[in-house]
C-alpha positions in Angstrom: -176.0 50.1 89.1 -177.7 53.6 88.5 -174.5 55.5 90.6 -171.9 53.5 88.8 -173.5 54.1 85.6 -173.4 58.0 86.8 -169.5 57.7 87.8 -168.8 56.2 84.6 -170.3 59.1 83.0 -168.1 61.5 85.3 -164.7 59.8 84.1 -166.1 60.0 80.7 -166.3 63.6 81.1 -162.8 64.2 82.8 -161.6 61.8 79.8 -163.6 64.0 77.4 -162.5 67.2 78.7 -158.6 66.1 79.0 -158.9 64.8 74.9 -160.0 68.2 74.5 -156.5 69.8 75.9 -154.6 67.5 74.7 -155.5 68.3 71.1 -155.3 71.6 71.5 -151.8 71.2 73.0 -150.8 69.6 69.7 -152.7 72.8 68.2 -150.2 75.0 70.0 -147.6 73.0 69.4 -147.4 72.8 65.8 -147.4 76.3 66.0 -145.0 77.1 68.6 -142.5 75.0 68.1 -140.2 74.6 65.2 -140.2 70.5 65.6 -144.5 70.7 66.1 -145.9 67.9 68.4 -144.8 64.5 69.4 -145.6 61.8 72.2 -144.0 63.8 74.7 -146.3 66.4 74.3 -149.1 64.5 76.2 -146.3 63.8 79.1 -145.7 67.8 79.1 -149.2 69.5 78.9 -151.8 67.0 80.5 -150.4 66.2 83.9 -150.9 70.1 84.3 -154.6 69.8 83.3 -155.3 66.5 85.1 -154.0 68.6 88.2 -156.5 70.9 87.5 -159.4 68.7 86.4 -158.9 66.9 90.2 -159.0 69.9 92.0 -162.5 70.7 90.4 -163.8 67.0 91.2 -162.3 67.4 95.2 -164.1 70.6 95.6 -166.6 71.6 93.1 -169.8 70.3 94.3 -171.9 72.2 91.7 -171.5 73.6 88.2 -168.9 71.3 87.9 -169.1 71.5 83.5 -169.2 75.4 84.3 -165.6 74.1 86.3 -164.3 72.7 83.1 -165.7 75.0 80.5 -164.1 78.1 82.3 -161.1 76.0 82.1 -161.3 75.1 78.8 -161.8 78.4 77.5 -158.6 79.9 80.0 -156.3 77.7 78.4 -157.9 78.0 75.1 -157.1 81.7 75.1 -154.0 81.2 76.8 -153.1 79.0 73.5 -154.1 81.3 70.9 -152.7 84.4 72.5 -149.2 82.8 72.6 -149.3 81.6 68.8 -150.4 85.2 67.8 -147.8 86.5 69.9 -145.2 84.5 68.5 -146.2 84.9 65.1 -145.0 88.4 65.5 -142.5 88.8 67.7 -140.9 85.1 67.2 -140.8 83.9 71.7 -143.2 82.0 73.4 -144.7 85.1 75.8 -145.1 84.7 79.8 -147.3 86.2 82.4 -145.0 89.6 82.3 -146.1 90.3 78.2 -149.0 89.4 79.0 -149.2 92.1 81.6 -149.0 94.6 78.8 -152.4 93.6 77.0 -153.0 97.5 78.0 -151.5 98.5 74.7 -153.4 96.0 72.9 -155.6 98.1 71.7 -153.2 101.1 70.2 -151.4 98.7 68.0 -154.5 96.5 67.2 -153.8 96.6 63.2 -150.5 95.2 64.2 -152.3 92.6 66.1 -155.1 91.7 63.7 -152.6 91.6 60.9 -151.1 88.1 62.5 -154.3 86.5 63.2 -154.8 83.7 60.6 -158.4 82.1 59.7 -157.1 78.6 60.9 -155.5 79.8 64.3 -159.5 80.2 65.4 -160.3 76.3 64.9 -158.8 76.3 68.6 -161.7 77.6 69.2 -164.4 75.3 67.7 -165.0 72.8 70.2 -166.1 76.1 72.8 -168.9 76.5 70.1 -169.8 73.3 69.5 -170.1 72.5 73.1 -172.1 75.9 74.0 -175.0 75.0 70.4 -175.2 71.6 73.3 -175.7 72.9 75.9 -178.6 75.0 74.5 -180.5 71.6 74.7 -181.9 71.8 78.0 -182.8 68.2 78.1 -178.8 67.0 77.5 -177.7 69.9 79.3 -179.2 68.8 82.8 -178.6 65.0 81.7 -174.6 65.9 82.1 -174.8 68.8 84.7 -176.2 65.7 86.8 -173.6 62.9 85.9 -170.8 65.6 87.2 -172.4 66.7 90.1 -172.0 63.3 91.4 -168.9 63.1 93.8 -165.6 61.4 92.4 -163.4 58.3 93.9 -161.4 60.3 96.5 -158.8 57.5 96.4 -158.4 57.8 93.2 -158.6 61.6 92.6 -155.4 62.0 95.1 -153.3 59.3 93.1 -153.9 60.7 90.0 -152.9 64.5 91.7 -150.0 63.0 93.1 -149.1 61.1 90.3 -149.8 64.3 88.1 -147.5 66.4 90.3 -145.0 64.6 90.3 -145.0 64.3 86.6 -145.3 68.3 86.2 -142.3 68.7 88.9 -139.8 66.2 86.7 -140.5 68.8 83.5 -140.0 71.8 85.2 -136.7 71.5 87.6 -134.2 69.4 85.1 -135.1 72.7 82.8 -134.7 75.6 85.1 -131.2 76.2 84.2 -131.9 76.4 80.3 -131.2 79.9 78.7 -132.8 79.7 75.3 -136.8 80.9 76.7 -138.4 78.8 73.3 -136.2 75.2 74.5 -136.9 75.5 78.1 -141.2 75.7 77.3 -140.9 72.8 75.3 -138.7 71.0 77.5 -141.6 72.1 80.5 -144.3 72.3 78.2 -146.2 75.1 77.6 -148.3 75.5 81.2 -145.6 73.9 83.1 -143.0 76.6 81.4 -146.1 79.5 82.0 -146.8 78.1 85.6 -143.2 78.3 86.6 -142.5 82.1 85.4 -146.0 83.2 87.2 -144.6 81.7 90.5 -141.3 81.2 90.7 -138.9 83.8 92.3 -136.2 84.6 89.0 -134.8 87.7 90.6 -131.0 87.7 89.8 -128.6 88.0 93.1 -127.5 91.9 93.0 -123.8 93.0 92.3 -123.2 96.1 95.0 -122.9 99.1 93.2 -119.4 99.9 94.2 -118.2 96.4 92.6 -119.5 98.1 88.6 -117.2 100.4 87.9 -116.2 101.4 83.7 -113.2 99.5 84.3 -115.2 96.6 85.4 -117.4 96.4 82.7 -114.2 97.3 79.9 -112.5 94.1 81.4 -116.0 92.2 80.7 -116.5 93.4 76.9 -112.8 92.7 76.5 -112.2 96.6 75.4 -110.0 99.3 76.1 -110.6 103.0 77.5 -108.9 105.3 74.8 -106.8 107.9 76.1 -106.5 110.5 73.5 -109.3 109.1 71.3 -109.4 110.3 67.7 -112.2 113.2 66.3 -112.9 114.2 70.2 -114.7 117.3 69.7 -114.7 117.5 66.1 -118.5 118.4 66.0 -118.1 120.4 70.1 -121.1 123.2 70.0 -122.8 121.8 67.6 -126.6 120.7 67.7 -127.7 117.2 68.1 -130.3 115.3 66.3 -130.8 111.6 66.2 -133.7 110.3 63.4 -135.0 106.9 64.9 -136.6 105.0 62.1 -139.6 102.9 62.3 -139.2 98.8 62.0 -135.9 99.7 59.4 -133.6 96.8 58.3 -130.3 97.2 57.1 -131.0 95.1 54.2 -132.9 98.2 52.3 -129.9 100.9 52.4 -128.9 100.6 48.3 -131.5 97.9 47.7 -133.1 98.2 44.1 -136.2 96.0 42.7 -135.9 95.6 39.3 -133.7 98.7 38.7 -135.7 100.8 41.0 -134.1 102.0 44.5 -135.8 101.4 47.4 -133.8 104.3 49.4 -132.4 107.1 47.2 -132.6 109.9 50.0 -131.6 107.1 52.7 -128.6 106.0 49.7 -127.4 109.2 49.6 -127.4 110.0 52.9 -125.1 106.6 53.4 -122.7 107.9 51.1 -122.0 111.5 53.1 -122.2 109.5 56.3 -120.1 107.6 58.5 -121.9 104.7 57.9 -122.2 101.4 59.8 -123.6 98.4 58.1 -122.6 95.8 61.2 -125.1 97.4 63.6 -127.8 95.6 65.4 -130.7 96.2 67.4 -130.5 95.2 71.3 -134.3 96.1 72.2 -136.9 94.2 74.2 -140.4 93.9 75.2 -140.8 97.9 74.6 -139.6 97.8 71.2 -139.5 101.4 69.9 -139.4 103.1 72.9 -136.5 100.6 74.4 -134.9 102.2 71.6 -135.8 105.5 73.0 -134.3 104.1 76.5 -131.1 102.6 75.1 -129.7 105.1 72.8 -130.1 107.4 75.4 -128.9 105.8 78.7 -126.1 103.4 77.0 -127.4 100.7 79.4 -128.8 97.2 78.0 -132.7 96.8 78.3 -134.5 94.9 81.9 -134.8 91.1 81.6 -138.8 91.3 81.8 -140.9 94.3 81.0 -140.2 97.5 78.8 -137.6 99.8 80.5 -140.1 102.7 80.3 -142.6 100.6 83.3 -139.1 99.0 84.6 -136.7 101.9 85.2 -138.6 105.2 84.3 -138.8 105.6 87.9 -135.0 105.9 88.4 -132.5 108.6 88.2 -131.0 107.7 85.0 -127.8 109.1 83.8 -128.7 109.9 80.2 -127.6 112.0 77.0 -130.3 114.7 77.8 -128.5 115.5 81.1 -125.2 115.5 79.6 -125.8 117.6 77.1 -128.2 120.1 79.5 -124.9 120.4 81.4 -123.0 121.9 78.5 -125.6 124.1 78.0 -128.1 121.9 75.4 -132.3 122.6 75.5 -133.5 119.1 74.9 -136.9 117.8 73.2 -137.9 114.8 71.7 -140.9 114.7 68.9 -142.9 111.7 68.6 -146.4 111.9 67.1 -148.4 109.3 69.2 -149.5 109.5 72.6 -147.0 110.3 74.9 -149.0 108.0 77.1 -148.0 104.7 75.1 -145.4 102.8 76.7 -145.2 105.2 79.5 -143.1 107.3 77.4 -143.9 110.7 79.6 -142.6 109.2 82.8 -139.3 107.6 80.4 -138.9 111.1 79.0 -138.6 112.7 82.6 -136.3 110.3 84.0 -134.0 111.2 80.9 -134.1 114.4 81.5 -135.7 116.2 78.2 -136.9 119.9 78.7 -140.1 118.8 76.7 -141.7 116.9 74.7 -144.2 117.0 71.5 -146.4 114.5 71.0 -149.8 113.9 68.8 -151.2 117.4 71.1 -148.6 119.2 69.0 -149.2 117.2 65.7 -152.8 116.6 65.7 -154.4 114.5 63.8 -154.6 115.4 60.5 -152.8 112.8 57.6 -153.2 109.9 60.1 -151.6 106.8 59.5 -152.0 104.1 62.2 -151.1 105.7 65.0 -150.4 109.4 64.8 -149.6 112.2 62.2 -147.8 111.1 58.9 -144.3 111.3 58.8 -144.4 113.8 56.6 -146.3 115.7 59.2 -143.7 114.9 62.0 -140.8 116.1 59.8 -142.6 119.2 58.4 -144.0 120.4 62.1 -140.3 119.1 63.6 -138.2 121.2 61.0 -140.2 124.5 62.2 -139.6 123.8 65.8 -136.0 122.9 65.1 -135.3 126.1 63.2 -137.1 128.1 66.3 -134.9 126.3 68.8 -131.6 126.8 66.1 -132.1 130.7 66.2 -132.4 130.7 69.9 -128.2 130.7 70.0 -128.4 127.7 72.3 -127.9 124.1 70.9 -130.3 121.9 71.3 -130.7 117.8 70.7 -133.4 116.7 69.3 -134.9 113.0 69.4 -137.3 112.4 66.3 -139.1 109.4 66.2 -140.7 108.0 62.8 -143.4 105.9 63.1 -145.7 105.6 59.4 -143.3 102.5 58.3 -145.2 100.5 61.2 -146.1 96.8 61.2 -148.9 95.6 59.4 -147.1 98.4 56.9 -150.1 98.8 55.0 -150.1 102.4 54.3 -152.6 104.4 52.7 -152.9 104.7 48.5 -152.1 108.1 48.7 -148.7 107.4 50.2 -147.5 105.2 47.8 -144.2 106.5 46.4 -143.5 103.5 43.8 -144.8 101.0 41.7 -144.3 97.7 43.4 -142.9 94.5 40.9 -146.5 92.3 40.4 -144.9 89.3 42.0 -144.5 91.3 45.3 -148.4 93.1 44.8 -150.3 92.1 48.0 -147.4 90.3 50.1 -146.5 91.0 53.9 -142.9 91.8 51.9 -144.3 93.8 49.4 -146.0 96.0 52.3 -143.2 96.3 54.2 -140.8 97.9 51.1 -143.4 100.4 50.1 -143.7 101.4 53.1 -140.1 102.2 54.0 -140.0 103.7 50.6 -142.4 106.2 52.1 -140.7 106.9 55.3 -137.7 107.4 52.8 -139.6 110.0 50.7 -140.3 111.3 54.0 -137.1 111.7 55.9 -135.5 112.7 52.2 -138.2 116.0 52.8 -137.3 116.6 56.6 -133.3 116.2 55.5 -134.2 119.1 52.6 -136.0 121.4 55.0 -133.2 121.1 57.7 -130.8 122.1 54.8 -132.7 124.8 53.4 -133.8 126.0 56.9 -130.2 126.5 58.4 -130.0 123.2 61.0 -128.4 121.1 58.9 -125.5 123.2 58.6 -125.2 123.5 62.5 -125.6 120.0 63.5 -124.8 116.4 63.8 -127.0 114.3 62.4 -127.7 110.6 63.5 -130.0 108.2 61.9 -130.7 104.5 63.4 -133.7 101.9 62.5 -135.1 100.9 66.2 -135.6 97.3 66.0 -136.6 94.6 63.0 -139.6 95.0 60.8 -140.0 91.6 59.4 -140.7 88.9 62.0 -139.4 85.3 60.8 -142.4 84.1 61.7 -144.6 86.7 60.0 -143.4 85.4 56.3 -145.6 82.7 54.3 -143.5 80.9 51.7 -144.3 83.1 49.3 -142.5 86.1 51.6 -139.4 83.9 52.0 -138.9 83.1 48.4 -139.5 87.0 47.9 -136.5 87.8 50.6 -134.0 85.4 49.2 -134.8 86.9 46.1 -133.5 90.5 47.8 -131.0 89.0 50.2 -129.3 86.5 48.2 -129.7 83.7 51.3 -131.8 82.5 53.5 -133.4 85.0 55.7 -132.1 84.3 59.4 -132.2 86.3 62.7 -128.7 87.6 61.6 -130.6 89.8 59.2 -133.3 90.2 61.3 -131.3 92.0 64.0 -129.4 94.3 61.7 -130.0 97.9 61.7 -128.3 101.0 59.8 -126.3 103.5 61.5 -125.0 107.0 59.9 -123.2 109.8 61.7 -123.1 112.7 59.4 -122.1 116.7 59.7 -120.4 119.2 58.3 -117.2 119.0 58.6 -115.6 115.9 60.5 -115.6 113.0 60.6 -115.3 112.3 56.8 -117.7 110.1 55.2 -117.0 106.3 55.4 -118.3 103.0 55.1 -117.6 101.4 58.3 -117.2 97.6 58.8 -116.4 97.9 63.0 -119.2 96.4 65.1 -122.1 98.0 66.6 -124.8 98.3 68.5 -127.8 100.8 69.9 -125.7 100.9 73.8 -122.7 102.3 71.6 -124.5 105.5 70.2 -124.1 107.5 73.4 -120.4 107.0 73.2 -119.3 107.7 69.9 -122.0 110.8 69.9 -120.1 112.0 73.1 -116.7 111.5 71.4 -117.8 113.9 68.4 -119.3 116.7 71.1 -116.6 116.6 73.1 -117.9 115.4 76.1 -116.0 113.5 78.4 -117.6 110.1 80.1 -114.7 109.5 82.6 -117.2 109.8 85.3 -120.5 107.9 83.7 -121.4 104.5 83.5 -121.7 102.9 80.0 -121.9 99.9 78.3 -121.6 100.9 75.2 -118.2 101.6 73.2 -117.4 104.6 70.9 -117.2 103.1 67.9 -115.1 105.6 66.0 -112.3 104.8 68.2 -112.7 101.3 69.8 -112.7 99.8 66.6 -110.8 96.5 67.3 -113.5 94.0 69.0 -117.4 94.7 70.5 -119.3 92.2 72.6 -123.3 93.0 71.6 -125.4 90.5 74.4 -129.1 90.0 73.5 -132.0 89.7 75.1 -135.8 88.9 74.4 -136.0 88.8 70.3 -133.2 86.4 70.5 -132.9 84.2 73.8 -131.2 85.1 76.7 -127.3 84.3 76.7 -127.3 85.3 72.6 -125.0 87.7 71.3 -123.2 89.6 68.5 -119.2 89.5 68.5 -117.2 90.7 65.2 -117.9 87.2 63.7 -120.7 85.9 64.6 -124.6 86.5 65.7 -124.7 83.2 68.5 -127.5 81.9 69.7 -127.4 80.0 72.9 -129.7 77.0 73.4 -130.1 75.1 76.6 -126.7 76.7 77.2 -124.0 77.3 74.8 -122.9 74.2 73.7 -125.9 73.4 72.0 -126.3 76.9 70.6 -126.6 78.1 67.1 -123.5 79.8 65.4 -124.9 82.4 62.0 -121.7 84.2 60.1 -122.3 88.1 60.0 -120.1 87.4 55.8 -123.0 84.8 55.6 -120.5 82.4 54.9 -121.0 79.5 56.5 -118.2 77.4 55.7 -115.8 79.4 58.1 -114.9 78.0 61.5 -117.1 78.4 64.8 -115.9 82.1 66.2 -118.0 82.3 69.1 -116.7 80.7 72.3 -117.9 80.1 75.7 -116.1 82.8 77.7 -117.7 85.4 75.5 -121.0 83.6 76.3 -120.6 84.1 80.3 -118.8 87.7 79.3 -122.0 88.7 77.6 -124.8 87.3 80.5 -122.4 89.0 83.4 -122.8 92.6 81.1 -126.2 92.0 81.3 -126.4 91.6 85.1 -123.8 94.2 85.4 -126.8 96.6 83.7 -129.6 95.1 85.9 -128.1 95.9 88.9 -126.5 99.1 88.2 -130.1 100.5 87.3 -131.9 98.7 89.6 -129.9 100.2 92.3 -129.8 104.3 91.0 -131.8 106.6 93.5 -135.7 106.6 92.7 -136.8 109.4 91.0 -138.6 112.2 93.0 -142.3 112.7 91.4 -143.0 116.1 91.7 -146.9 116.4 92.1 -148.6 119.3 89.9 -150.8 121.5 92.2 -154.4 121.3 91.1 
C-alpha cells in the first residue's frame, strides 16, 4: 500500500509538472501566434515535454524535482525570450538568434523597452514553487515520492507514444516557407528542436553556373547597353547617409500643420527620389545594411552577414572605387566591435574606419555620440579628405533615431500633439525629427565646407523602425491616423532613397522599384564605373526602370517578396500566401504569381552560394 501510495504521488508530479507546460504553452501561444491557442496546442507542445519528463524518470535516480525544475525553468525562459523577441522584431527566433544574446547587452534599452509587466506571470509558478520548497518538511516529503523508480513499461510506451506524436508535427511541415506557420504547425519545441538538429544547408550551385546573365534571366531584367547618365557624376566623391530605423512614411509628413522632415523634405525635392524602396535586411539589421548596400548581394539565410561572410573576399563598392583611385572610410559612432563590424569593414575593403575612439563619448545617446556629434566630427574629416585632391567615399551611419526612441529632453526639436505625448509612436516621430534637425546641420556644413559641391550624395533608411508587434491599440489608431490605412508590413518594409548632386541627374520623384541590393548599381552608373565583370544582384535603377524582383528574407518569411505591384507574402508555400498592394488598393487583381515566387527563392540561393564559395579572406596577424 505505502509504494503505491508513493507511485501515485510520482504520476501526480509528472501530471503536475506537465499542467505546468502546458499552460505556459497556451502562455506563449497567445502571444506568438496571431490565432493564440487551441486544442491542438496540447497535441503540439506536450509530447515534446512528456519525452523529456520520461527521460528524467528512466535515469534520474536522485534530485529528480531538481530534474523537472531545471526543466521547467529552460523552457520557461525559452518562452519568454521568444515573445520578447517577437514583440520586436515580429518571427518566432531559433537557436541561431539566440546565438547572438552577445549583443544583448549593447542594445538593452531596446530590449527592456518590449518587456511588458504581464509577460513575467510566466514566471510565477518558478516562485511559488521555490517559497515551497523553503519548507523543509514538504520539501523532503516530495523529494522522496520522486525518488521512487517509475513503471518501466509504462515510461517506454508513453516515450514511444510521445515520439511518435512529435515526429507526425515535424516532417508533414518541413517543407513550409513561412518560419511563423511551420512553428505552429510543429509547435514551438518541436519547430525549435528541429532547427537545433536538423541539417538545412541548401545544395550548392557551382560557381561557374552564376554568371550576370544568369541571375538577369532570374530577375526577369535586362543588361543595358548604352545606359543613360553613365558617368554623369565620374570623379566625383561619394557619400551615402544611412539613416537609423527611417520609414518612408515620414518624408513630407506634417502633424497638425507641423513637418516632421523639413531638411529631409527639401532634400527629396532636389533629389532623385524613390518612394517604392524597401529594406531587404536580416538578423544584423543596421549593419546588413552596411553589408548589402555595399556588396549588392542579398543577406545569409541564418546569422548577420558580418559573422556569416566577413571572412570572405567580397567584391564590394570600396574596392571598386579604390581601383579608380577613391580613399575609402566609413564613420559610425558605436563600437566597431558590435556586430563584428571591424572584420565586415576589412572584407569590404575600407582604408579606415572611425568609430566611438574618434567620437568619444560626449552628448551620448544610447549607444554612441549624438548625431549631431557624428555629423559635426564627419564634416571636418570629410573636408580634410576633400582637400586631399583625391575622392573619397564615405559611409555615414546615424544611429540617435534608435529603438526604444526615447531621446533625451534636450534633443527635442518639436512639440508633440498631446494625443501622441507618451506613445511608442509619439517616440518614434520626435525622434526622427531629431535625426532630421541633425542631418539638416551635417547637409549645411558639407555645403558651406566645399563637399557638397564635389559630391554625390545618397541617403537610405536601413531597415523599419516600428515593429507591428511593438504598437498597443492606442499606437495603431495613432498610425492610421498618419497613414490613412491600416498599418501592414507593406509600410513596414518601405524605406526612402535620394540620389542627389550637382549637376545630373535632375531632380525627380521616382515611382520605379527598389531596393538596398540596387544601390551599388545605379551609384556605379552615375561614377562611371563599369560592372561587366562583377557579380550583382541588384539593378540600376535609373536605367532598368521597367520591372524589379525584391526577394525577402527574415522580417518577412522566407519565399516573400517585392515586385512592381505587390509586397507577397508566402505561407506554407505560395498558394496560401498573402498578396498587400504597394497603391494600397486592395480591390485590384492578385499581381503576384508563382513563377516569380521560385524566381525570387532561386536569387536567393544564387547569393548563398556565390558568397559562400568566394576565397576566404587572409587575416593578417598584427605583430605584438
Amino acid at each position: 500500500m505505502r509504494l503505491r501510495n508513493h507511485r501515485t504521488l510520482s504520476i501526480k508530479s509528472i501530471l503536475f509538472f506537465t499542467v505546468i507546460m502546458l499552460a505556459k504553452s497556451y502562455f506563449a501561444w497567445f502571444y506568438l501566434f496571431e490565432d493564440g491557442p487551441s486544442w491542438s496546442t496540447f497535441f503540439k507542445e506536450i509530447p515534446f515535454v512528456l519525452i523529456i519528463f520520461c527521460l528524467i524518470e528512466w535515469f534520474a535516480t536522485k534530485r529528480k524535482i531538481h530534474m523537472y525544475m531545471l526543466v521547467n525553468l529552460l523552457i520557461t525562459i525559452l518562452f519568454f525570450s521568444l515573445i520578447i523577441y517577437h514583440n520586436h522584431f515580429g518571427i518566432i527566433a531559433t537557436s541561431q538568434v539566440i546565438g547572438q544574446a552577445k549583443q544583448v547587452g549593447a542594445v538593452k534599452k531596446s530590449i527592456f523597452a518590449v518587456v511588458h509587466p504581464q509577460y513575467l506571470l510566466i514566471f510565477l509558478d518558478i516562485i511559488i514553487i521555490s517559497l515551497v520548497m523553503l519548507s523543509r518538511k514538504k520539501a523532503l516529503a516530495w523529494k522522496k515520492s520522486m525518488s521512487l523508480p517509475s513503471n518501466r513499461k509504462v515510461l517506454a510506451g508513453l516515450f514511444a507514444v510521445s515520439l511518435a506524436i512529435c515526429m507526425m508535427n515535424i516532417f508533414p511541415n518541413k517543407a513550409s516557407m513561412n518560419e511563423t506557420i511551420q512553428a505552429e504547425q510543429m509547435g514551438i519545441l518541436n519547430y525549435e528542436a528541429y532547427n537545433l538538429l536538423a541539417d538545412q544547408e541548401e545544395e550548392q550551385i557551382d560557381l561557374s553556373e552564376i554568371t550576370q546573365s544568369v541571375i538577369n534571366e532570374t530577375k526577369g531584367v535586362q543588361a543595358q547597353p548604352s545606359p543613360v547618365l553613365f558617368g554623369s557624376a565620374k570623379g566625383k566623391n561619394l557619400v551615402i547617409i544611412q539613416m537609423e530605423s527611417f520609414q518612408n512614411f515620414l518624408i513630407n509628413l506634417s502633424i497638425d500643420g507641423q513637418e516632421i522632415t523639413p531638411n529631409l523634405n527639401k532634400l527629396a525635392e532636389r533629389s532623385v527620389y524613390f518612394p517604392r524602396f524597401f529594406q531587404q535586411v536580416g538578423q544584423g539589421n543596421t549593419s546588413d545594411a552596411e553589408f548589402i548596400v555595399n556588396t549588392s548581394f542579398y543577406v545569409p539565410p541564418d546569422g548577420p552577414a558580418t559573422d556569416i561572410y566577413a571572412g570572405k573576399e567580397l567584391p564590394s563598392l570600396p574596392k571598386l572605387l579604390k581601383s579608380q583611385g577613391y580613399n575609402t572610410a566609413t564613420f559610425h559612432t558605436n563600437e566597431v566591435e558590435f556586430w563584428n563590424r571591424g572584420e565586415l569593414y576589412e572584407a569590404l575593403g575600407f582604408d579606415r574606419y572611425y568609430d566611438k575612439t574618434f567620437f568619444g563619448e560626449d552628448d551620448t545617446v544610447f549607444y554612441g555620440a549624438s548625431d549631431e556629434v557624428l555629423y559635426s566630427k564627419t564634416a571636418e574629416r570629410l573636408a580634410a579628405m576633400n582637400d586631399s585632391g583625391t575622392p573619397f567615399y564615405s559611409h555615414v551611419i546615424s544611429m540617435s533615431a534608435h529603438n526604444p526612441f526615447s531621446i533625451p529632453e534636450e534633443k527635442y526639436k518639436m512639440l508633440l500633439p498631446e494625443r501622441f505625448e507618451g506613445t511608442f509612436i509619439g517616440d518614434y516621430i520626435r525622434s526622427q525629427n531629431y535625426a532630421d534637425y541633425a542631418v539638416g546641420q551635417f547637409i549645411e556644413e558639407l555645403k558651406q565646407n566645399g563637399v557638397w559641391e564635389d559630391s554625390l550624395v545618397v541617403l537610405y533608411g536601413d531597415h523599419r523602425g516600428l515593429p507591428i508587434f511593438s504598437l498597443d491599440e492606442e499606437d495603431k489608431i495613432l498610425m492610421e491616423e498618419i497613414l490613412g490605412h491600416e498599418y501592414t508590413e507593406r509600410d513596414l518594409i518601405n524605406i526612402p532613397f535620394m540620389i542627389t548632386s550637382a549637376g545630373a541627374p535632375a531632380p525627380a520623384v521616382k515611382n520605379q522599384l527598389g531596393g538596398q541590393v540596387d544601390i551599388l548599381p545605379t551609384v556605379a552608373n552615375l561614377l562611371g564605373i563599369s560592372l561587366d565583370n562583377h557579380i550583382h544582384f541588384g539593378q540600376d535603377i535609373l536605367n532598368q526602370t521597367s520591372y524589379n524582383l525584391l526577394p525577402q528574407r527574415y522580417y518577412l518569411p522566407t519565399g516573400s517578396f517585392v515586385n512592381n505591384e505587390e509586397l507577397f507574402l508566402s505561407g506554407s508555400g505560395f498558394e496560401d500566401g498573402q498578396h498587400y498592394t504597394l497603391s494600397g488598393d486592395g480591390g485590384r487583381p492578385l499581381q503576384s504569381t508563382e513563377d516569380e515566387f521560385n524566381r525570387a527563392l532561386e536569387l536567393l540561393r544564387l547569393s548563398d552560394s556565390y558568397v559562400t564559395q568566394l576565397p576566404d579572406r587572409e587575416v593578417v596577424e598584427e605583430e605584438e
